[in-house]
N, C-alpha and C positions, 0 to 999 in steps of 0.2 A: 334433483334426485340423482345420488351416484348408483350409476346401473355396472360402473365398472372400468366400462370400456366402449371406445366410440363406435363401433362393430356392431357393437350387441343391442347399444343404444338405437344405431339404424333398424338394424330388425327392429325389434320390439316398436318403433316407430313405423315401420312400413307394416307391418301387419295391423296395429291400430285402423290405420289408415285402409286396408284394403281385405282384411280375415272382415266381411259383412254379410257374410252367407250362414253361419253356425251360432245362433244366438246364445249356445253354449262357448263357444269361442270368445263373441264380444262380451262375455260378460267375463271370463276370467280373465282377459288381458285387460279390463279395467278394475279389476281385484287387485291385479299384481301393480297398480300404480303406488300402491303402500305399502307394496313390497320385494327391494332392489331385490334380494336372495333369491325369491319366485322367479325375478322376470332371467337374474341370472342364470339359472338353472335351466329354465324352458328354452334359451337362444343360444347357449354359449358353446353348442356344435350341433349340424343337421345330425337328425337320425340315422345310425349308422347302416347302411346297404350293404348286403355280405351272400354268399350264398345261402344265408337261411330267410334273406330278404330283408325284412323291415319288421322290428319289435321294439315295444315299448312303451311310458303310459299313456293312458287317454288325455288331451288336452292341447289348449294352444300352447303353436311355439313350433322353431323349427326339432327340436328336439322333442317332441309332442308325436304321439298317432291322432292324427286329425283330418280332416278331407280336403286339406293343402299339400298336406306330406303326401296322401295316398295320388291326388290328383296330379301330383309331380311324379312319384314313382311311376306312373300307369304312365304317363307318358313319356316319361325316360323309357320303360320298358316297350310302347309302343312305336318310340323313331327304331327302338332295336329291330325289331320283329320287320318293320318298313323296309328298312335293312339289309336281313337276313334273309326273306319269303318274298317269291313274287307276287305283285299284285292280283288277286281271285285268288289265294290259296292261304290266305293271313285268318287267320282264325285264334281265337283265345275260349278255354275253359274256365269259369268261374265258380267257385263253392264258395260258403262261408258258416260261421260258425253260431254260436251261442251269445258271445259276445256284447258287451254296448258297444253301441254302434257298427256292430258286424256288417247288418243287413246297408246301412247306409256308407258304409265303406265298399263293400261289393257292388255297389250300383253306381257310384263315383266313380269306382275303375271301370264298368263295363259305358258310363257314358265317356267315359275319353277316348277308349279305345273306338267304341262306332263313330266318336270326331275325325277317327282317322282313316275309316274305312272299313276298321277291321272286324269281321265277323266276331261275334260274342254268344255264345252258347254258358247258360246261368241254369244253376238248379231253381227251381221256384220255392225253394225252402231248404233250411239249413240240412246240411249234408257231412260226413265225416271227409280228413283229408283224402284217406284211400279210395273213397269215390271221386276225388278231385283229379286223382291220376290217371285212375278208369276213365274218366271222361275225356281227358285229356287223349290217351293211346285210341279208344275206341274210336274216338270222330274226328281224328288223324289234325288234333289242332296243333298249331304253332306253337304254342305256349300255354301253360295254366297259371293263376290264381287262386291261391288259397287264404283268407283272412280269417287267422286264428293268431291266438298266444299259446295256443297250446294247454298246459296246465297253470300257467303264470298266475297271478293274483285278477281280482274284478277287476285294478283300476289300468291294465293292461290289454294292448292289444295288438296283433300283427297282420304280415302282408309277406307271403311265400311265396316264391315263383318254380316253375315247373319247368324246362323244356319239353318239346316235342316228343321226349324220351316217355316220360312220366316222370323221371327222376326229377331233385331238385337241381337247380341248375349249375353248372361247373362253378370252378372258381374261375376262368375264363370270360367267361358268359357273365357272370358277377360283375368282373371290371369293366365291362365293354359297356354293359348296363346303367355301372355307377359316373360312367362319365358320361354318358348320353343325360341322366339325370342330374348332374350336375351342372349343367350347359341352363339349364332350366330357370326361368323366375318363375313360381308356384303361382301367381299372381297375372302374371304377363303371357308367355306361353303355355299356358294348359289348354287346352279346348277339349270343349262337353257338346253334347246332346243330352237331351233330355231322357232320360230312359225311358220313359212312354213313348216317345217320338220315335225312339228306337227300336220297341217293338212293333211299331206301327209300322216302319217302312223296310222292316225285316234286317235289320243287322245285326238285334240281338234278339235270342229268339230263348227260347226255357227249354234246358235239357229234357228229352221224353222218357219216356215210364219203361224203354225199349231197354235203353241205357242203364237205366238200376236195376231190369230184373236180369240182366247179361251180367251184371256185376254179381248179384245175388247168388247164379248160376256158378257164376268163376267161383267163389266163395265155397260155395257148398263143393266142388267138386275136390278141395283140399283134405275132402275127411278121409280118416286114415280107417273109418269102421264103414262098410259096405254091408247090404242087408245078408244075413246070416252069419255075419263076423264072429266067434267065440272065442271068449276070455281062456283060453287054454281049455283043456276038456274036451265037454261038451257042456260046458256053463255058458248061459244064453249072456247076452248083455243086455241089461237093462237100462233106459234111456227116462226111467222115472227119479233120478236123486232132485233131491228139494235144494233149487236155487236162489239164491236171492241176488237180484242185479240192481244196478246202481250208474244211470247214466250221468252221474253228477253234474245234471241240472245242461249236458249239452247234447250232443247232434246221436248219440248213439242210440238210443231207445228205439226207434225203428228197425233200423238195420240189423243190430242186434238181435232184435227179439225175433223177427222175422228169420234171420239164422238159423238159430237155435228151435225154434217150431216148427220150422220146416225142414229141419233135421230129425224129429222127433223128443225134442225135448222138451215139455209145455207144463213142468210142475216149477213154474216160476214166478218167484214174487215179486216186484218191483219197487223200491223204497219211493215210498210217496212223494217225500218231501224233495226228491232229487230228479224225479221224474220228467217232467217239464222242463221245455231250455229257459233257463235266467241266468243273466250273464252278471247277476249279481253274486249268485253264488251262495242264498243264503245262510246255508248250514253246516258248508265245506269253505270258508276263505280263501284256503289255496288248493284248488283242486284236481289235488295231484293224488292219484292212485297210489303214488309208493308211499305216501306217509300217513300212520296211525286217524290223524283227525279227520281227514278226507275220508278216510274208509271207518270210522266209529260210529257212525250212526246204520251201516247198513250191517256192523258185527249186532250190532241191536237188533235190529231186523232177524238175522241170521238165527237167533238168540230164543227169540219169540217165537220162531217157525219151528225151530229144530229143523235148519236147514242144514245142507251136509256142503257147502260151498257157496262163498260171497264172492262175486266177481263185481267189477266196478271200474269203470271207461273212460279216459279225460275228456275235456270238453269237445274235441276234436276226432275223438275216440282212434288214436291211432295208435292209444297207449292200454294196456286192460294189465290190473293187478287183481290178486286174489286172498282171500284167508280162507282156512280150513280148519279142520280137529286136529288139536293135536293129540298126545297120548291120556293127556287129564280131560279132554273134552272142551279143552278151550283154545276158541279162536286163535287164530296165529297168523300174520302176512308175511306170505313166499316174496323173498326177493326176485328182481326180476331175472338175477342169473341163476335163482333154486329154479323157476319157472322155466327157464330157457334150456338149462339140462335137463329138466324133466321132459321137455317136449321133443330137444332134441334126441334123446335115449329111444322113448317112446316110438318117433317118425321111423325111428333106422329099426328099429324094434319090426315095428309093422310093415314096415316095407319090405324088410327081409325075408318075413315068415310069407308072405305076399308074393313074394317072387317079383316087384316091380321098386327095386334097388335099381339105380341107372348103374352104366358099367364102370364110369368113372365118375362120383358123386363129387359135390361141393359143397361145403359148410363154411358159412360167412362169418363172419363177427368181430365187432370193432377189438383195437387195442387193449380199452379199459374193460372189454369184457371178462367175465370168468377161464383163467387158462385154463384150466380142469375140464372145460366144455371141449377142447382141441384133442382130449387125451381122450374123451368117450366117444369123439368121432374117426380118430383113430382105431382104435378097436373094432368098429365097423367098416373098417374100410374106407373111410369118408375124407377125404382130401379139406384140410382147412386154410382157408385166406382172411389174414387178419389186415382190417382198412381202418383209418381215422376214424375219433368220434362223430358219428354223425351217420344217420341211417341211408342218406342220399348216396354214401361212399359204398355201402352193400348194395343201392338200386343200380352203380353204374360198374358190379363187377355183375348183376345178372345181365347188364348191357352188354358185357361185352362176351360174359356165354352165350347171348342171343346171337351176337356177329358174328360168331363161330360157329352156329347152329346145334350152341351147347345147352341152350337154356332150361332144357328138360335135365342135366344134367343136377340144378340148385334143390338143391332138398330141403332148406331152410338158411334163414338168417336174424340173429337178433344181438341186443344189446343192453348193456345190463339195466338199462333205466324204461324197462316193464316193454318196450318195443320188441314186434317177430313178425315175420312171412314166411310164410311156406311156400307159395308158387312165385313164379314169374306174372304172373297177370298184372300186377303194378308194381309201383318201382318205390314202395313208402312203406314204412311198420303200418299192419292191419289189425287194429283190436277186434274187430271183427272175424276175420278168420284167425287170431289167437282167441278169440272169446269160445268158438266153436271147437277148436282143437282141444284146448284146457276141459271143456265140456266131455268131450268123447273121451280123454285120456283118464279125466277122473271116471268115468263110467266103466271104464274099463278094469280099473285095476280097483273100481268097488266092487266088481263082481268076482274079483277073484279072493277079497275080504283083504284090502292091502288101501292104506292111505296113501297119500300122494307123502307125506313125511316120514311113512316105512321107504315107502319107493328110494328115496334123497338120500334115507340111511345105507339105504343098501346099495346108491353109485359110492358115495361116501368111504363104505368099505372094499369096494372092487377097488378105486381109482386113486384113493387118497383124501385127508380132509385138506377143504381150501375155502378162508374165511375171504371175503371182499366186501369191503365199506367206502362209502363213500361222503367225504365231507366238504362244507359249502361255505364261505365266508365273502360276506356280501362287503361292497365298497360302491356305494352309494355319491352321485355327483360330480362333479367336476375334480375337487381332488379329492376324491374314492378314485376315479380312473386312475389319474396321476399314480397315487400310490400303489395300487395292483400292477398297472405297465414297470415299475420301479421294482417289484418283488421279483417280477420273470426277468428282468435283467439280471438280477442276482442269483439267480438260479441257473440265467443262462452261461452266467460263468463258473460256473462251480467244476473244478479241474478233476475228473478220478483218476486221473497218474499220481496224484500227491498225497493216498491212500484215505480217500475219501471214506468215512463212515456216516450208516445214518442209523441213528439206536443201536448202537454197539455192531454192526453186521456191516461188512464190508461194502461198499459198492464196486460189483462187477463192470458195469457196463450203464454207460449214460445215451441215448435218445433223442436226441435233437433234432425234431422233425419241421424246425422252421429253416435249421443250417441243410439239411438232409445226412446227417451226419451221424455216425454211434460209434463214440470212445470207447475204447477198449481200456482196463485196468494197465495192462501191458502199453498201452500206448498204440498200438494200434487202432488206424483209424480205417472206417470202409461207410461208402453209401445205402443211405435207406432208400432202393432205388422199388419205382410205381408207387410211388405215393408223393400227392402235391404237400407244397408247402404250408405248415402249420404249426404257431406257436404252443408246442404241445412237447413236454419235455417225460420219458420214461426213464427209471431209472432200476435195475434191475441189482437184486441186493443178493448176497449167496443167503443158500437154503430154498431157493427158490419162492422168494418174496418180490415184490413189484411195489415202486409208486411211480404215480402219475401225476403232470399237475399240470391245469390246463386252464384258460378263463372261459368263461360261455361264452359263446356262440350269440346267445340269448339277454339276457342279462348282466346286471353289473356282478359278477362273481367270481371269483376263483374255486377250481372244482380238485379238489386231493384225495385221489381212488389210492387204495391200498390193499393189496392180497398177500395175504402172507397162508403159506403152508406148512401143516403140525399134524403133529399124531391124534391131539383132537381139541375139541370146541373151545377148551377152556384155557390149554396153551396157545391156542390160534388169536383169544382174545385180549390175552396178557401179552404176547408178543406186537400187537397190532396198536395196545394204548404206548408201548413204549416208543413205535416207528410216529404216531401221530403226535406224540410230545414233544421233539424234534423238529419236524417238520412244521409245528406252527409256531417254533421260534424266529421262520422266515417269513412269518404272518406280521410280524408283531412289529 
């Protein structure tokens, strides 16, 4: 059998021989004896460890999510902690998600970690991420665990790490991690206990109910409408619009709903068919809130109620998008940067008239998010800091308002792929507390006879129109990598002294946040200084247009966000296919 290479050959041999725990394991690594391409694919590099952790498909292999990868990260992650925390103070939070094999990958990390001593504190049922952080700050642990993929596809699965912050973990922290894991045989040094044995002799013990309604609490205290609130006037707010929600089949439907009712909002439907955690997914394949399919069956719903707002939660629910009416009565999905100006507007809105505006505010938001959001925060007086893709990057600038004793200072943070928080209480995007705010904001400004797509039109006109899209071109495999790492080479050399153009528009100014570096058209060179290393290149174009291009984090993909700004919708979207035709000639 040619598997390739003598490397790959071992593996795949040493796991024969020793993967005898996962009968779903032994049976695929004896599938792939008929075939070389399978067995090359699942061995021919470990799953890569990053600061978003460990994602990827379900299956044997070391390139595999299986309960050898996870049994290897958990103890790579537990010499760290051994490490770092003295002994009696090593403690780990654990959630998990919806998922196949979620629940059994969460009990694999928390039995390696009580092999080592370490306290484990586990929800006794699937939980969203933002309560994986809450749990983490509240019972002062070392470290957390979260196994999700997020919104990824069914045959996908991950493994998130936390620090002690709640945030996700540095890139520091990242490397220290991936070579304590790396030192590892998945097979030889892991050691377990039994989870039973575990709870029995007290090392891991089940998050209590104290824990999630503290969370609940922090949660509800983010609302911007207090009892006797009015819509201007003396117009009451009314907290009966017809909702329909949509926990897409993961961990939100609790949390959520309890939210929201205990907010007073209770004229809510629930799509049937999404209701329940399956980590199959049946009705949404990929379930992801920002895309049409995902959210089509709950605009049906919406449809049949004559509800007045569809919200709908990823599996992990640390994401919530939304459709509404538009001006003909139909359905429409807010982007998650319409959603983020809208909320942002809204908070600075209410705070102001509130008199509880801090005296020198903060507004977060990644690179790739909406500039147009920096220019509405501006007008309130709102101080903006822009960080790398990646929400963990806005949980460690409210770190570092907390080390200043500024943290009451954060008035929100989000990013354009459907993620927002409003307080400091954890350190992750909260669908949760975005599900409750979206709720009160549309309540609000129903009662004043105003949709949330008058509202948009009318930043629109104050602030200027500003289109953002974002496109996804997947590279699947061993050479899919190859060719994606070979594309940002060429990109990384792209000179703008030598009068770079991209769709007829000059390049002002290029980005290079792996070099820390941004070219100036002129030639001048200056540091992108507080922000770490990341192959993530901006390219700023006159008229005030952006591209970005970046690979996941997550997946095999490259990610090409585009803003361009017009006088309206329709040059915004002619100018935006010209810069995207272009730019995927360096796809090709």
């Amino acid at each position: 059998m040619n598997i390739y290479s003598e490397e790959i050959k071992q593996a795949y041999g040493q796991w024969l021989e020793n993967a005898t725990e996962d009968p779903d394991i032994i049976r695929e690594l004896k599938d792939m004896e008929a075939d070389p391409e399978a067995v090359k694919d699942a061995f021919y590099r470990d799953l890569a460890f990053g600061t978003g952790g460990l994602r990827g498909v379900i299956g044997a292999g070391t390139n595999r999510m299986n309960i050898h990868t996870v049994g290897k990260a958990s103890q790579g992650l537990a010499d760290y902690i051994c490490s770092h925390f003295p002994e009696g103070s090593r403690s780990v939070a654990i959630s998990f998600d919806s998922r196949i094999k979620s629940t059994l990958f969460a009990r694999t990390a928390s039995e390696v970690f009580a092999a080592k001593g370490i306290q484990v504190h586990i929800y006794s049922e699937l939980m969203p991420t933002p309560m994986l952080s809450w749990a983490v700050r509240r019972l002062g642990c070392s470290a957390g665990v979260m196994v999700t993929a997020s919104h990824n596809p069914s045959k996908y699965n991950g493994y998130k790490v936390y620090g002690p912050d709640g945030c996700q973990i540095t890139t520091e922290a990242a490397a220290e991690i991936l070579a304590a894991i790396e030192r590892i045989d998945p097979f030889r040094d892991v050691m377990r206990i039994s989870f039973e044995k575990g709870l029995e002799n007290g090392v891991i013990s089940y998050i209590g109910g104290n824990v999630i309604d503290s969370y609940m609490e922090a949660v509800k205290s983010q609302s911007m409408l207090k009892d006797g609130c009015k819509a201007g006037g003396n117009t009451p707010i009314s907290r009966d619009a017809a909702i329909v929600y949509s926990p897409l089949n993961g961990t939100g439907l609790k949390p959520v709903l309890r939210a929201l009712k205990e907010s007073g909002f209770t004229n809510i439907t629930v799509v049937k068919e999404q209701e329940q955690p399956d980590g199959h997914f049946p009705t949404c394949p990929y379930p992801n809130p920002e895309i049409k399919e995902a959210m089509a069956l709950g605009i049906e719903y919406a449809k049949r109620c004559n509800a007045d707002l569809l919200l709908a939660t990823d599996p992990d629910c640390d994401r919530v998008g939304i459709a509404v009416k538009n001006h003909d009565n139909e359905f429409i999905l807010m982007s998650g940067n319409e959603v983020g100006m809208l909320l942002l507007d809204y908070i600075c809105r209410q705070r102001t008239a509130a008199g509880t505006m801090p005296e020198h505010p903060v507004f977060v938001k990644t690179i790739v998010t909406i500039d147009m959001a920096a220019r509405i925060a501006a007008d309130y007086g709102v101080s903006t800091v822009d960080v790398l893709t990646g929400f963990k990057f806005i949980g460690e600038q409210i770190g570092r308002l907390e080390k200043d004793g500024r943290d009451g200072d954060y008035i929100l943070g989000f990013e354009e792929s459907y993620g927002y928080l409003s307080g400091s209480y954890v350190r992750d995007k909260d669908a949760v507390d975005g599900a409750l705010l979206i709720c009160e904001m549309f309540a609000y400004y129903q009662s004043q006879g105003l949709s949330l797509p008058d509202v948009l039109e009318g930043l629109y006109r104050k602030y200027g129109y500003c289109l953002n899209t974002l496109h996804s071109y997947e590279f699947e495999g061993m050479e899919g990598f190859g060719k994606m790492q070979g594309i940002m080479e060429k990109l990384h050399g792209l000179d703008v002294t030598t009068g770079l153009t991209i769709g007829g528009r000059k390049v002002e100014t290029i980005e290079d946040y792996l070099s820390g570096r941004k070219l100036h058209r002129n030639g001048t060179l200056e540091d992108i200084t507080g922000l770490p290393s990341s192959d993530v290149l901006k390219f700023r174009l006159e008229g005030s247009c952006s591209l970005v291009v970046r690979p996941s984090g997550t997946e095999p993909k490259l990610k090409l966000y585009i803003s361009v700004s017009a006088e309206s919708l329709e040059l915004a979207k002619a100018e935006e296919k010209v810069l995207l035709s272009q730019m995927e000639q360096f796809f090709c």
